[in-house]
FIKOLNU-627148 format. One record per residue: x, y, z of N, C-alpha, C in turn; residue in three letters. Coordinates in steps of 0.1 Angstrom, whole numbers, plus 2048, in hexadecimal, padded with zeros to 3 digits. Layout:
XYZXYZXYZAla/...
END
This chain:
5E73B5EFE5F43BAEFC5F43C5EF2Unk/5ED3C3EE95EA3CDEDB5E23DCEE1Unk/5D93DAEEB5D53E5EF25DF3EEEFAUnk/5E63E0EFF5F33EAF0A5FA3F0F02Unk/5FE3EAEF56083F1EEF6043FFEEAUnk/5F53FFEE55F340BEDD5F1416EECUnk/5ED413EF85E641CF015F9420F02Unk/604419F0560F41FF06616427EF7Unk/610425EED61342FEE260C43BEE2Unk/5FB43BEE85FC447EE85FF450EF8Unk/602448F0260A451F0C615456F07Unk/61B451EFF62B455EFB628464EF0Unk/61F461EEA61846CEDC615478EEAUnk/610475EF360A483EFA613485F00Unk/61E481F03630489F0F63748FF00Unk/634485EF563948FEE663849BEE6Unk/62A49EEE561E4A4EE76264B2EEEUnk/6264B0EFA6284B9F066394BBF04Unk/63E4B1F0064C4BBEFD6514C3EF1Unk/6474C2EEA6474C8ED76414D7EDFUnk/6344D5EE96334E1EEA63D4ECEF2Unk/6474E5EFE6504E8F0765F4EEEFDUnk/65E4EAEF066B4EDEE76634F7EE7Unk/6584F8EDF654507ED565150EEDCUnk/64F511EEB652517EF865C520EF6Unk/668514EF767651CEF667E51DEEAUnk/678521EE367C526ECE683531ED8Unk/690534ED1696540ED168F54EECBUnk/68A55AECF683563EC668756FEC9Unk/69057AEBF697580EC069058FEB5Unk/68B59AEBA6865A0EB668B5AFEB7Unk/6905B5EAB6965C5EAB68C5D1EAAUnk/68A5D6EB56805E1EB16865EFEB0Unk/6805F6EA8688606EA167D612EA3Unk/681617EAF67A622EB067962FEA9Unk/66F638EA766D645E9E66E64CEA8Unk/67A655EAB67B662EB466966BEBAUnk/664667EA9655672EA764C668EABUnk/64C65CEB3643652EB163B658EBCUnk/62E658EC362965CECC628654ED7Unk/62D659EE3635656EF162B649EF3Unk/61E64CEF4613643EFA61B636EF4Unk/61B632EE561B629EDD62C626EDCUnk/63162CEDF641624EE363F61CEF0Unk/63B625EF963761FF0762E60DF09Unk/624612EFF61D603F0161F5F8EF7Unk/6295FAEEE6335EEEE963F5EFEF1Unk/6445F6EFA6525F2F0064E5EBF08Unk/63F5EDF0F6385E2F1D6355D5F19Unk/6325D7F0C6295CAF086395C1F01Unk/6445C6F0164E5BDEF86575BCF05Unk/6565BFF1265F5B5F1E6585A2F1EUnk/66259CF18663591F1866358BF2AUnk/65A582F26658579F3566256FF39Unk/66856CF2967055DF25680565F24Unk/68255EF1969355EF12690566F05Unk/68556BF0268857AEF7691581EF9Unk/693582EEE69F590EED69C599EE6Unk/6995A8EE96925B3EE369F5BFEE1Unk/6A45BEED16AB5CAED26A35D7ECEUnk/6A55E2ED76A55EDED36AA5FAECEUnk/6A6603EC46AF60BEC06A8616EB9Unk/6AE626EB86A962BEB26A662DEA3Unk/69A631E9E698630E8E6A2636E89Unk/6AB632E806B7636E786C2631E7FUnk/6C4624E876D2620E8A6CF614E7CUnk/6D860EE7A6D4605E6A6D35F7E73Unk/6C65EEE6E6BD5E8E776C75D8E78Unk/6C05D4E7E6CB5C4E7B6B85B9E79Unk/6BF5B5E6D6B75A8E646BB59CE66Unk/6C9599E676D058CE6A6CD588E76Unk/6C757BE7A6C5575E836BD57CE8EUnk/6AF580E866A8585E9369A57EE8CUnk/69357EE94680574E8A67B583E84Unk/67858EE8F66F599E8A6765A6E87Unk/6745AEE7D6745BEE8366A5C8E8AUnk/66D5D3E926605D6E936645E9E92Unk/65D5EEE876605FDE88655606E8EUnk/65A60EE9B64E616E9E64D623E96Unk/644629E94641632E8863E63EE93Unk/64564BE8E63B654E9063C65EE82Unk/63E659E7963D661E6D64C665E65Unk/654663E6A65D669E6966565DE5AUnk/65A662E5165A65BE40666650E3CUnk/66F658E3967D655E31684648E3EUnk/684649E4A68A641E52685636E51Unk/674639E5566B629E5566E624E48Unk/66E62BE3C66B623E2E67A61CE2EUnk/68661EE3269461BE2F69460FE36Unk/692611E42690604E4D68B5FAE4CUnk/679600E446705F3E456745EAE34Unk/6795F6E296835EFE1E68F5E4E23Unk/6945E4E2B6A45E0E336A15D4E35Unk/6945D4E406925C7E4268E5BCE3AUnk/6815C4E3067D5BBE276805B9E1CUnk/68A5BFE1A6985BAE0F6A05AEE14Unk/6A45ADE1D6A55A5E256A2597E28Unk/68F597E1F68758AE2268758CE34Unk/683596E36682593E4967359BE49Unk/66B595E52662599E5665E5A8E5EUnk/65A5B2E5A65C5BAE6464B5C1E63Unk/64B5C9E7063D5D0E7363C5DFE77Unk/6385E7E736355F3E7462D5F7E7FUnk/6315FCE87624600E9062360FE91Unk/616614E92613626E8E607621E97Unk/60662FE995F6636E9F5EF63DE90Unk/5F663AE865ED643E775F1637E6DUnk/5E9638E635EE631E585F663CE52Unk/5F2649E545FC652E5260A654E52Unk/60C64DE5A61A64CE6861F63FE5BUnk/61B638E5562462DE4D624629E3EUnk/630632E39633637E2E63062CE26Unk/62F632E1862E625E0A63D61FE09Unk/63E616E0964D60BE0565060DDFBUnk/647609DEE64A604DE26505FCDE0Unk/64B5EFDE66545E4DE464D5DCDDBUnk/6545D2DD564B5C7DCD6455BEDD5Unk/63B5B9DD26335B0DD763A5A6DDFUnk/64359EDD864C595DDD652599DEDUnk/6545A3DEE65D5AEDF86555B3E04Unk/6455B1DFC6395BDE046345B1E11Unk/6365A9E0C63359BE16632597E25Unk/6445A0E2064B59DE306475AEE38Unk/63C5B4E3563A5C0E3A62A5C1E3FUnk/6295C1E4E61C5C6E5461C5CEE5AUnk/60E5D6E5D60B5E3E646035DBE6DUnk/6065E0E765FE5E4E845FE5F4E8BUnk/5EB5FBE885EE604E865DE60BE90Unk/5E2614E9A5D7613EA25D9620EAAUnk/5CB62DEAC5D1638EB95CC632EC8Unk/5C7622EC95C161FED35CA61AEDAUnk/5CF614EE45DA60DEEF5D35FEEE7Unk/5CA5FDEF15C25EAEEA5C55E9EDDUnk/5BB5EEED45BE5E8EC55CD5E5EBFUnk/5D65EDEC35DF5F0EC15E95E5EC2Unk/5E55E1ECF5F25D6ED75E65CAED1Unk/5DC5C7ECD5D75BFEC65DB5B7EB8Unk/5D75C8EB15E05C5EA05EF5C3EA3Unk/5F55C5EAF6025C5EAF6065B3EADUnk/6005B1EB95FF5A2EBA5FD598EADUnk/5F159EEA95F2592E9F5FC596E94Unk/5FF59FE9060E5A7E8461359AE87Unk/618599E92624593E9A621584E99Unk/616581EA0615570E9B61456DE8AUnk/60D576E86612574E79621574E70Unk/62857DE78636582E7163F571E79Unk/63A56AE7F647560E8263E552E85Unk/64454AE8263E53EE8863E533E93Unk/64053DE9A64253AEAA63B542EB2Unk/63053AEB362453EEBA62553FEC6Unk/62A531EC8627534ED7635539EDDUnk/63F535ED964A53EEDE64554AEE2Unk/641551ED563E560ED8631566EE2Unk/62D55EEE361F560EEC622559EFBUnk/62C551EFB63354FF0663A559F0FUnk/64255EF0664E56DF0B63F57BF0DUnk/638579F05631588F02620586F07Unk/623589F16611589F1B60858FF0EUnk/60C599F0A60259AEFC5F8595EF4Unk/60558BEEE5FF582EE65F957BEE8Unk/5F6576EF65EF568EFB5E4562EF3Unk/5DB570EFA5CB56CEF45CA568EE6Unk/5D2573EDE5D456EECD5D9562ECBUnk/5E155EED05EA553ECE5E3548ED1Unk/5D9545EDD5D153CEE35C953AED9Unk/5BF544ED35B4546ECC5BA53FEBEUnk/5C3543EBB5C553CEA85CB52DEABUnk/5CE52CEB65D451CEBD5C4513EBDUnk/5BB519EC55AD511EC85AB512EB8Unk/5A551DEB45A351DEA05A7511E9CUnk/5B1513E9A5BE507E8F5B64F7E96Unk/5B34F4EA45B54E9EA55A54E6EA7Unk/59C4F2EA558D4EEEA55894E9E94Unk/5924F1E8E58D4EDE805914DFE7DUnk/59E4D9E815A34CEE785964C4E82Unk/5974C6E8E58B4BCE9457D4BEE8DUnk/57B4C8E8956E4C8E8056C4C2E73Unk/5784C2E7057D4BAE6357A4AAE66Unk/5864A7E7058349BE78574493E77Unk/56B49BE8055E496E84555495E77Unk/55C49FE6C55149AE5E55548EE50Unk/56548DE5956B47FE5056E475E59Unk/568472E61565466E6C55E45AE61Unk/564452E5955C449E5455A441E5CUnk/56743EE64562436E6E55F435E7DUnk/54A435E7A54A43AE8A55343AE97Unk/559445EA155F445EAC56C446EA8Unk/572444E9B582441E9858744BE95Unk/57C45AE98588466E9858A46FEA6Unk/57F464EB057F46AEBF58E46CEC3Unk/59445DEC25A0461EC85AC469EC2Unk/5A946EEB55B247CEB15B2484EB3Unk/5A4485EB459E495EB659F49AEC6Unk/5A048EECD5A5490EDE5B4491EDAUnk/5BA48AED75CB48EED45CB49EED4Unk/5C14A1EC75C54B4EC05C64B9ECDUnk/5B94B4ED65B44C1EDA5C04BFEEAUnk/5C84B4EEC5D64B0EF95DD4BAEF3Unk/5E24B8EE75EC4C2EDD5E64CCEDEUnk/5DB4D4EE55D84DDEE45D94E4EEFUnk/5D94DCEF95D94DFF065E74E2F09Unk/5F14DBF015FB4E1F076044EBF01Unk/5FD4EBEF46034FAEEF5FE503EF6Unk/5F3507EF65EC50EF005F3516F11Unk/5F8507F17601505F2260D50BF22Unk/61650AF1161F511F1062051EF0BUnk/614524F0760F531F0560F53BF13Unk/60C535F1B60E53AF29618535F34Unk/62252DF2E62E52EF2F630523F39Unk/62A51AF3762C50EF4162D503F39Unk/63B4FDF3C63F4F2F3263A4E4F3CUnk/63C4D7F306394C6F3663D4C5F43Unk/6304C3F4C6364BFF5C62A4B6F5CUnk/62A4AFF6C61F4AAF716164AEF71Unk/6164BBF7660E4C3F786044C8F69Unk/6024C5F5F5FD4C2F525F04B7F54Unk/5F84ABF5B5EA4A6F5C5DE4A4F60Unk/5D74AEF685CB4AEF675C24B7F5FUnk/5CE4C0F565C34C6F4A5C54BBF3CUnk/5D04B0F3D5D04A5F355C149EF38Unk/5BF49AF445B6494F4A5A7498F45Unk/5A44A2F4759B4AFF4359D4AEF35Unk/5A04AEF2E5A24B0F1D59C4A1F18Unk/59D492F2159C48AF1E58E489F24Unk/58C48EF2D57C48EF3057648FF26Unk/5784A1F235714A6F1956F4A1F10Unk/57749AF09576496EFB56E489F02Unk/56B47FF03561476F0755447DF06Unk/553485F1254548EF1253E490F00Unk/54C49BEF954A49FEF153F491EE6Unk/54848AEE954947BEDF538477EE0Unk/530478EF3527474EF451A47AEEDUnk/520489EF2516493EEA514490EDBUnk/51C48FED351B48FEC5516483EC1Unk/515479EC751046CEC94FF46DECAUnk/4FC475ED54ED476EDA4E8481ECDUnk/4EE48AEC64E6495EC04E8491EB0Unk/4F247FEAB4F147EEA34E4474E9FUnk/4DE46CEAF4CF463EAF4C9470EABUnk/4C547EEB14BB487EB24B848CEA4Unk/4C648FE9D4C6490E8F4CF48AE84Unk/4C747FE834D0478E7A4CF47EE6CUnk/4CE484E674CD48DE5C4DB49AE5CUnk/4E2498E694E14A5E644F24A0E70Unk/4F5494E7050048BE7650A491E6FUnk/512493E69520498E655204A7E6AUnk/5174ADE625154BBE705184BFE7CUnk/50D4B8E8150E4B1E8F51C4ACE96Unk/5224A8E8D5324A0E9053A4ADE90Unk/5384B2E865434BEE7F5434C7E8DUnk/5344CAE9252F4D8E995394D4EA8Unk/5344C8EA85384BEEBA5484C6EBDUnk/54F4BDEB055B4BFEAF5624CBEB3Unk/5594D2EAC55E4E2EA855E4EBEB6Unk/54F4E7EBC54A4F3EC55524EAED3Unk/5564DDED455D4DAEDE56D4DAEE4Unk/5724DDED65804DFED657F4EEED8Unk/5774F4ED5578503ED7574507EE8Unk/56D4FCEF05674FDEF95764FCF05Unk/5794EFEFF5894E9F055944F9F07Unk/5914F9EF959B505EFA59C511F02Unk/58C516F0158B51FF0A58F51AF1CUnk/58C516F1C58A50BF2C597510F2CUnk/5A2509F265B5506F285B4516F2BUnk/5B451FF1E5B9528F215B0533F2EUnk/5A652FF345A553CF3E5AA530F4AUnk/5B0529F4B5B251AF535C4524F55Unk/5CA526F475D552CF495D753BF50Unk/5D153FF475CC551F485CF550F57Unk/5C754CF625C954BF6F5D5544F77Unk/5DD53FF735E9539F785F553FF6CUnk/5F2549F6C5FF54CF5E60A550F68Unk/61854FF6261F54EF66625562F60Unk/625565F71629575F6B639574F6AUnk/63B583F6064E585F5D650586F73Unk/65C585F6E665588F77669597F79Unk/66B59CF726715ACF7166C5B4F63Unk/6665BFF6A6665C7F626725D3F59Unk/6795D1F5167F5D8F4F67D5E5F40Unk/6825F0F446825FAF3D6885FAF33Unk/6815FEF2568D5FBF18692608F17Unk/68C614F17691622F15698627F21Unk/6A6630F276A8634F336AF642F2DUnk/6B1647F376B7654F336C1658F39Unk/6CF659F386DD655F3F6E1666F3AUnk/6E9669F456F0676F496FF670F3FUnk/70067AF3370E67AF2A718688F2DUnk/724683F2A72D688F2D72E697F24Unk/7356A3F257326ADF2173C6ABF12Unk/7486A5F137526A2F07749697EFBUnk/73E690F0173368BEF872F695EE9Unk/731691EE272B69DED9722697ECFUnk/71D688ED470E680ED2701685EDBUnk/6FE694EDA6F5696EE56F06A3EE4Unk/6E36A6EE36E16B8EE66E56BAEEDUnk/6EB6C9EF06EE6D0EF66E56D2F03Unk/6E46D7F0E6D56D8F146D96EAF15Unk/6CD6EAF1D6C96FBF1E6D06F8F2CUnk/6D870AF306DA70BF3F6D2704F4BUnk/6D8700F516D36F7F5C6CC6ECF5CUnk/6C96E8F496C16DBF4B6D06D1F4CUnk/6CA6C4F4F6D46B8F506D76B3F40Unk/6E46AEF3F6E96ABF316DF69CF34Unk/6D5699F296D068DF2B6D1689F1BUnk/6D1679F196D166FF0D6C8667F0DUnk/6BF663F016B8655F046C064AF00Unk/6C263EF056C9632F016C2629F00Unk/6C161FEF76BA614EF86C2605EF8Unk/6BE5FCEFF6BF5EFF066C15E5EFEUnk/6C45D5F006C05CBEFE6B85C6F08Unk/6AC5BEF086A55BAF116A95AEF08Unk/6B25A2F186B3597F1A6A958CF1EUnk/6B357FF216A6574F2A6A557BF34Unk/699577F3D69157BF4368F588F4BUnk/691597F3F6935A5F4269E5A8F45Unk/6A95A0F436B95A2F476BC5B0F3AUnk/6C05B9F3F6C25C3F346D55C3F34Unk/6D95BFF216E15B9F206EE5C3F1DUnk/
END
């Protein structure tokens, strides 16, 4: 009876499990980005692609010098092309504010001194790169670092994934390595360290944007293999070196949850779930001649304006 009961406490711990991860799935994450007129076309271009939300993000956009909005948004994000006095006012705005915000440039040049106090300098990162890759790289992690909704954001932002997966497997290979070297009691940290690495699986799952279904369990299945396997291995290499057994436990631990992890995520990678619509955040709209928000054009060119968007749930531009 005492077996039934615990085997049904930890079924109930793993649907926990899978819906803790299915909430932080759907965290609300609402992000204002402020473009630099001077920013270089390449690098507006490959953050407007890389910030269409797959999910229920909401991405405001606007040009540098509209006055930003702090209230009720997780990140800011300023694109740089140099243009001093705007970035420095902006990226001041936010982090006066206590709001998190990120600079992105193709120069360190491109992103002016603050002079803020330490307290203030906190909520300010660069992500700063002339490469497309490195770029949308540093971008990513600015970003998982600027909020704590991981997987939300790596949910909405194909970007993020791989970063987000990777400090997900990290976090949960260390505490199992921990695990395997404070095991006083032989086998009594097997079944945690199989827990971490379920709870791992399905953050992972909601990193790529597939919340609790049926359909979960045969990488549940698979996660509970593994850890047995793992269990046996560390078993046979702690007879081979008994000298060197906590090691041995720590390494098992470490190099299997990392193994798990990789597994989940190219297991996802391959069944990801793509956006729905691609939408444009910049457009360029024909204004009226009584407009007197507009250059003038030269004979015969078209009166054109750039406008910028809200990108709603799923690419709905609002």
């Amino acid at each position: 009876m005492a077996a039934k009961k615990l085997s049904m406490d930890r079924l109930r711990g793993v649907v926990n499990m899978g819906r803790e991860a299915e909430e932080n799935m759907g965290e609300q994450l609402h992000l204002d980005v402020l473009v630099d007129p001077a920013a270089a076309s390449w690098m507006v271009c490959a953050i407007r692609d890389a910030l269409v939300p797959t999910r229920d993000a909401i991405v405001d956009v606007n040009e540098l010098g509209v006055p930003p909005t702090a209230a009720g948004i997780d990140v800011g994000i300023v694109i740089s092309g140099g243009s001093e006095e705007l970035v420095r006012n902006a990226v001041r705005y936010f982090a006066g504010a206590r709001q998190h915000v990120i600079v992105v440039a193709q120069s360190s040049l491109d992103v002016p001194e603050t002079h803020l106090p330490a307290k203030l300098g906190q909520y300010v990162a660069e992500a700063v790169s002339s490469e497309h890759g490195p770029l949308l790289d540093r971008f990513a992690n600015a970003l998982l670092d600027a909020t704590d909704k991981d997987v939300s954001c790596a949910a909405n932002f194909v970007f993020c994934r791989d970063v987000a997966t990777a400090r997900l497997v990290s976090r949960c290979a260390a505490r199992n390595a921990f695990m395997g070297v404070a095991d006083f009691i032989p086998g009594a940290g097997m079944p945690l360290m199989t827990m971490n690495q379920l709870n791992l699986s399905f953050d992972i799952a909601a990193t790529y944007g597939h919340g609790l279904s049926i359909g979960r369990a045969p990488e549940v299945a698979t996660v509970i293999l593994a850890g047995f396997a793992y269990r046996w291995a560390g078993r046979v290499l702690a007879r081979l070196f008994p000298a060197l057994s906590l090691l041995v436990r720590a390494g098992v631990a470490y190099g299997g949850t990392l193994v798990t992890g990789r597994m989940l995520a190219s297991h996802f990678t391959e069944t990801i779930v793509a956006p729905g619509r691609v939408v444009e955040v910049e457009a360029e709209v024909t204004v009226p001649e009584e407009d007197d928000d507009w250059d003038a054009p030269e004979p015969g060119e078209e009166a054109v304006r750039r406008v910028y968007y809200t990108i709603g749930p799923d690419g709905v531009v609002a």
